[in-house]
C-alpha positions in Angstrom: 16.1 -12.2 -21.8 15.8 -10.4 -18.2 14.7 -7.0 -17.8 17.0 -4.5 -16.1 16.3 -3.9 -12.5 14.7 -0.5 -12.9 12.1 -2.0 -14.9 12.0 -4.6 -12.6 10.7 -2.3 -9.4 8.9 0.1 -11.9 6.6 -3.0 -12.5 6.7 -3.9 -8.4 5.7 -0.1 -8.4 3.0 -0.7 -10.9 1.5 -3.2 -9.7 1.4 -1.5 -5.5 -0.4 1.3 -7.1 -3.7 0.0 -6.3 -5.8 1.2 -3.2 -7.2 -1.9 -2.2 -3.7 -3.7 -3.2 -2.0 -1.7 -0.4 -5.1 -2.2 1.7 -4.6 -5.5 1.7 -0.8 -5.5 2.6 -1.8 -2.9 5.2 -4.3 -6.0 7.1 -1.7 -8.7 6.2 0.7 -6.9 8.3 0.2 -8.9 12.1 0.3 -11.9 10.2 -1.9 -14.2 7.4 -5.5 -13.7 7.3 -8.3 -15.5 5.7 -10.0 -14.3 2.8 -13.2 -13.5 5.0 -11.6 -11.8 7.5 -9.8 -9.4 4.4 -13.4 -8.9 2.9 -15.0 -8.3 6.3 -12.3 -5.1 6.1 -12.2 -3.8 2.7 -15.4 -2.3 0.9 -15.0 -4.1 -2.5 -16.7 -6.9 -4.0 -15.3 -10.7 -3.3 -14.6 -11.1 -7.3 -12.4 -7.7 -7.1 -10.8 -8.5 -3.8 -9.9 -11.8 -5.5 -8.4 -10.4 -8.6 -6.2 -8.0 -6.5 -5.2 -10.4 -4.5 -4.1 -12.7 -7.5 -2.3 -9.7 -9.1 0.0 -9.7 -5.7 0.0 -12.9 -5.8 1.3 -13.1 -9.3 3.8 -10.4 -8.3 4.9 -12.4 -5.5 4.0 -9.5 -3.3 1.6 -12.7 -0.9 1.7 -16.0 -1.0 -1.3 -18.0 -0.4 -2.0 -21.0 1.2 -5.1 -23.4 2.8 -5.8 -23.8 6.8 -8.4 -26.2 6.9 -11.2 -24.8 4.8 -9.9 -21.3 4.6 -7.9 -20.1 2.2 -5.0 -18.0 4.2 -2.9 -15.0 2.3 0.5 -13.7 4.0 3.2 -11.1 2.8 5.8 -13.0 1.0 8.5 -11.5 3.2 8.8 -9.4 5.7 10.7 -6.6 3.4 7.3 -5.7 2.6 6.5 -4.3 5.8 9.8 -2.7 5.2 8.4 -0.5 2.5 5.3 0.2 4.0 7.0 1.5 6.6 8.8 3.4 3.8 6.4 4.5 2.0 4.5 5.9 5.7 7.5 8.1 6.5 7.8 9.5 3.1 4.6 10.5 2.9 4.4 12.2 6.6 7.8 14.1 5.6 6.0 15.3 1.9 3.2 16.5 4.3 5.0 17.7 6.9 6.8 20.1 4.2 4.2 21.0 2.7 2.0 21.7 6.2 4.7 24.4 6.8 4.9 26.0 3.3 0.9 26.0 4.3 1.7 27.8 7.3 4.1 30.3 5.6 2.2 31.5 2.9 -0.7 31.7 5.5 1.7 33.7 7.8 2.8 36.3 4.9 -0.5 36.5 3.5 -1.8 37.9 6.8 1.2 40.5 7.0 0.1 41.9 3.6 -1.8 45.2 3.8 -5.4 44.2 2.7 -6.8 46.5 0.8 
């Protein structure tokens, strides 16, 4: 039985709702890096790095693969970048609103009589 597609991308929601999952999506960006090269960046232990990376790896969100004695992860299609990119704008436009209702209630406070 297949789920309907909302609970399809709630779960693809789900399972990007980790720091150091996006982290790693973030550094796999240019192109595949090796596992070392991921730990060298991210401030977890190897086990945990590991077990997010086989989470996104489960959701298809990487593939991995081997390059000689290294084992190599990459985005599993570029659409990810895609919603990074996504998810980048829609975060500077929730700040940027709310930046300016900062400014605003800053701005009327300090036309208010003080008492």
């Amino acid at each position: 039985m297949s789920v309907p597609l909302y609970q399809a991308k709630a779960e693809m929601f789900r399972t990007l709702g980790h720091p150091v999952r996006i982290r790693i999506l973030e550094l796999l960006q240019p192109g595949p890096q090796p596992v070392r090269d991921l730990l060298a960046e991210i401030d977890v232990e190897s086990s945990n790095l590991s077990q997010q990376l086989a989470v996104l790896r489960r959701a298809g969100i990487v593939v991995s693969f081997r390059d000689g004695g290294a084992v190599m992860y990459a985005l599993s299609t570029p659409a990810v970048l895609d919603l990074l990119a996504a998810g980048r704008r829609i975060l500077g436009e929730i700040l940027t609103d709310r930046d300016r209702l900062l400014a605003e209630l800053q701005d009327r406070t300090r036309s208010l009589p003080q008492p």
